[in-house]
C-alpha positions, 0 to 999 in steps of 0.5 A: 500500500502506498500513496497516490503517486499522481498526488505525489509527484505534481506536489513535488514538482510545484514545489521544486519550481518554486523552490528553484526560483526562490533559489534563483532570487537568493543567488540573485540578490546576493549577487547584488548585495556583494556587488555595490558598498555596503550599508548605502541604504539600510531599509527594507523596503528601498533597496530592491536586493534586500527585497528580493532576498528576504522574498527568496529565502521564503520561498525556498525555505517554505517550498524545500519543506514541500519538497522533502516532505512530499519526496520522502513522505514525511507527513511533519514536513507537510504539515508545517509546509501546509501550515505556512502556505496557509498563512501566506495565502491569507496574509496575500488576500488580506493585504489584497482587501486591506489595501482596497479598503484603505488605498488613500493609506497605501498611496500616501505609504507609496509617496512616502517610500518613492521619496525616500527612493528619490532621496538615495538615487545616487547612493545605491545602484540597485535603486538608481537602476530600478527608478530609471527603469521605470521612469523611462517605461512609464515615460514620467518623472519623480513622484508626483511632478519632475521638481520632486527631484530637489529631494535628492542632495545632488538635484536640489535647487537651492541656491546653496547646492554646490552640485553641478547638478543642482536643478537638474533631473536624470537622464532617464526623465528626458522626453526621447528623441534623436537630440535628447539620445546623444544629449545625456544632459538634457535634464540639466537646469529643467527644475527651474523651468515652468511645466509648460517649457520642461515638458519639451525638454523632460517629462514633467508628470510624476511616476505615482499618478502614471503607474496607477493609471497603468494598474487600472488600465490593466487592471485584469492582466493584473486581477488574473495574475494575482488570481491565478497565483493564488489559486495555484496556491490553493490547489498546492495546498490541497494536494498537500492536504490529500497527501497527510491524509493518505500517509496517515491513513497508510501509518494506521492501516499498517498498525492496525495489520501488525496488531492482527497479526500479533493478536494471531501469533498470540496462543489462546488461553 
C-alpha cells in the first residue's frame, strides 16, 4: 500500500519550481548585495536586493519543506509546509482587501517610500537602476511632478547646492528623441523651468499618478495574475492536504495489520 503517486509527484514538482526560483532570487540578490558598498541604504523596503532576498529565502525555505516532505513522505514536513502556505495565502488576500479598503493609506505609504527612493538615487545602484527603469517605461518623472527631484542632495535647487547638478533631473526623465539620445544632459537646469517649457525638454508628470493609471488600465492582466497565483496556491495546498491524509491513513492501516497479526501469533488461553 502506498500513496497516490499522481498526488505525489505534481506536489513535488510545484514545489521544486518554486523552490528553484526562490533559489534563483537568493543567488540573485546576493549577487547584488556583494556587488555595490555596503550599508548605502539600510531599509527594507528601498533597496530592491534586500527585497528580493528576504522574498527568496521564503520561498525556498517554505517550498524545500514541500519538497522533502512530499519526496520522502514525511507527513511533519507537510504539515508545517501546509501550515505556512496557509498563512501566506491569507496574509496575500488580506493585504489584497486591506489595501482596497484603505488605498488613500497605501498611496500616501507609496509617496512616502518613492521619496525616500528619490532621496538615495545616487547612493545605491540597485535603486538608481530600478527608478530609471521605470521612469523611462512609464515615460514620467519623480513622484508626483519632475521638481520632486530637489529631494535628492545632488538635484536640489537651492541656491546653496554646490552640485553641478543642482536643478537638474536624470537622464532617464528626458522626453526621447534623436537630440535628447546623444544629449545625456538634457535634464540639466529643467527644475527651474515652468511645466509648460520642461515638458519639451523632460517629462514633467510624476511616476505615482502614471503607474496607477497603468494598474487600472490593466487592471485584469493584473486581477488574473494575482488570481491565478493564488489559486495555484490553493490547489498546492490541497494536494498537500490529500497527501497527510493518505500517509496517515497508510501509518494506521499498517498498525492496525501488525496488531492482527500479533493478536494471531498470540496462543489462546
Amino acid at each position: 500500500m502506498r500513496t497516490n503517486q499522481v498526488i505525489k509527484y505534481t506536489l513535488f514538482a510545484s514545489c521544486y519550481l518554486f523552490w528553484v526560483a526562490g533559489g534563483l532570487m537568493v543567488a540573485v540578490g546576493i549577487y547584488a548585495r556583494l556587488s555595490k558598498e555596503g550599508g548605502a541604504v539600510d531599509s527594507l523596503l528601498a533597496d530592491p536586493s534586500l527585497v528580493l532576498l528576504a522574498v527568496g529565502i521564503l520561498v525556498f525555505s517554505v517550498t524545500f519543506l514541500g519538497c522533502l516532505g512530499a519526496l520522502r513522505d514525511i507527513t511533519l514536513l507537510l504539515k508545517v509546509f501546509a501550515w505556512l502556505l496557509l498563512v501566506i495565502f491569507v496574509l496575500q488576500v488580506v493585504a489584497a482587501v486591506l489595501g482596497f479598503l484603505f488605498s488613500g493609506m497605501v498611496m500616501e505609504k507609496a509617496t512616502l517610500l518613492m521619496g525616500r527612493a528619490i532621496a538615495r538615487y545616487r547612493d545605491n545602484l540597485d535603486l538608481q537602476n530600478l527608478i530609471d527603469y521605470i521612469q523611462k517605461k512609464f515615460e514620467c518623472c519623480g513622484v508626483h511632478s519632475y521638481k520632486d527631484w530637489s529631494q535628492n542632495v545632488y538635484f536640489d535647487c537651492r541656491d546653496s547646492n554646490p552640485s553641478l547638478e543642482r536643478c537638474a533631473v536624470p537622464f532617464s526623465c528626458c522626453v526621447r528623441g534623436e537630440e535628447a539620445a546623444l544629449n545625456t544632459m538634457c535634464g540639466y537646469g529643467t527644475q527651474k523651468l515652468k511645466p509648460w517649457k520642461a515638458e519639451f525638454l523632460v517629462h514633467t508628470e510624476g511616476c505615482l499618478e502614471k503607474t496607477v493609471r497603468w494598474g487600472r488600465s490593466n487592471l485584469f492582466l493584473v486581477a488574473g495574475l494575482a488570481f491565478g497565483l493564488l489559486v495555484l496556491e490553493a490547489v498546492v495546498f490541497f494536494l498537500a492536504v490529500l497527501l497527510i491524509y493518505q500517509i496517515d491513513f497508510i501509518i494506521e492501516k499498517r498498525k492496525s495489520v501488525r496488531r492482527r497479526r500479533r493478536s494471531k501469533s498470540c496462543p489462546a488461553k
